[in-house]
C-alpha positions as CSV (number, residue, x, y, z in Angstrom):
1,X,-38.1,-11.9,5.8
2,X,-34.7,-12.8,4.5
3,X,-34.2,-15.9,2.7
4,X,-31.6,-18.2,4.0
5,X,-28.7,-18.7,1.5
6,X,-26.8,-22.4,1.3
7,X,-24.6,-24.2,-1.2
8,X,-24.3,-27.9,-1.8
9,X,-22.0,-29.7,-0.1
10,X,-19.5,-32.5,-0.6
11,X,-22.0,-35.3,-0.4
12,X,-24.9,-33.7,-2.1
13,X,-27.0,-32.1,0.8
14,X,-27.1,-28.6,1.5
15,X,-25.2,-26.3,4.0
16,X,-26.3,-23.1,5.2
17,X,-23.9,-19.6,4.5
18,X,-23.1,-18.1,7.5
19,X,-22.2,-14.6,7.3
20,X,-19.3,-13.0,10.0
21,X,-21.3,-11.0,12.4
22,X,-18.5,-8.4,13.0
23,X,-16.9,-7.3,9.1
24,X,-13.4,-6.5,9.4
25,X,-9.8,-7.0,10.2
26,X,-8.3,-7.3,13.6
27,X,-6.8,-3.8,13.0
28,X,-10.2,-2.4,12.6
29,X,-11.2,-3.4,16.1
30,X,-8.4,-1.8,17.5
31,X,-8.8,1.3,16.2
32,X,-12.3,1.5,16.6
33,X,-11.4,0.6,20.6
34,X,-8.6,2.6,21.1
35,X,-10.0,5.8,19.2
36,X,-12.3,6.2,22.2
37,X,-9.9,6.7,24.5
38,X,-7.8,9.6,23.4
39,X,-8.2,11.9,26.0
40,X,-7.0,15.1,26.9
41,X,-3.3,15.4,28.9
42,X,-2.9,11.7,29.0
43,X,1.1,11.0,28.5
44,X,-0.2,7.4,27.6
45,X,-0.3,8.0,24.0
46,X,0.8,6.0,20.8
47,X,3.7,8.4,20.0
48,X,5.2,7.9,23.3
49,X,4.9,3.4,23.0
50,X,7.5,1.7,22.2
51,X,5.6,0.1,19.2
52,X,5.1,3.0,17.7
53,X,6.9,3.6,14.1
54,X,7.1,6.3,12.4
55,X,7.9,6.3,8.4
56,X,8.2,9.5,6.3
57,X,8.1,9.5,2.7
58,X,6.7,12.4,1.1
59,X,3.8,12.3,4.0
60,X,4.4,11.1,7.4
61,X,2.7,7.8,8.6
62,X,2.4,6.5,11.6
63,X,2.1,2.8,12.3
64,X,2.3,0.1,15.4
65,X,4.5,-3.0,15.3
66,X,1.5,-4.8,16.9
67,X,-0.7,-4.2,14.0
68,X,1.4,-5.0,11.3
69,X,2.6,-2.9,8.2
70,X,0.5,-3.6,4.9
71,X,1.6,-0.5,3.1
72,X,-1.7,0.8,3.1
73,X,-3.6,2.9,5.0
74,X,-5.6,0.2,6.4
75,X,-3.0,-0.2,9.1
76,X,-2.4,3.8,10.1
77,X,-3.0,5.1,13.5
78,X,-3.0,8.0,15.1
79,X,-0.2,9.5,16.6
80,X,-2.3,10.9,19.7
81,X,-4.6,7.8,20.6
82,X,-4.0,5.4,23.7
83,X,-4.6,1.9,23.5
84,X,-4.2,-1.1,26.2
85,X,-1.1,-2.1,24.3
86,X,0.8,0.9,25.2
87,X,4.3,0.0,27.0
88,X,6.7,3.2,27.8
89,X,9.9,3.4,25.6
């Protein structure tokens, strides 16, 4: 059994730790929903959306103005994906 963790609280009684059921950032979730749907010969794809940026130092990287940019790979996509965000240039 797992033993339930708490800290004291402002008044002196205890409160209980509640840990996030889904770890992650927002940009996670996308990914992890969108990576499902890259499927072959669909023009729907993240290179073809209007939020899709493009940045070339010395590697390309691909990134969506929805998302964000953090200058990390945390927030790199994948050219060929499709995600329910998509909107034609």
């Amino acid at each position: 059994m797992s033993e339930e963790k708490t800290n004291p609280d402002l008044f002196g009684g205890e409160s209980r730790i509640v840990s996030s059921s889904r770890p992650g950032t927002y940009a996670d979730a996308l990914k992890k929903r969108n990576y499902r749907k890259q499927e072959f010969g669909n023009p729907y794809r993240c290179k073809n959306c209007k939020h899709f940026i493009r940045k070339e130092y010395a590697k390309r990287y691909f990134k969506c103005e929805l998302l964000g940019d953090t200058r990390s790979e945390a927030t790199d996509i994948k050219a060929n994906n499709v995600c329910d965000l998509y909107e034609k240039k």
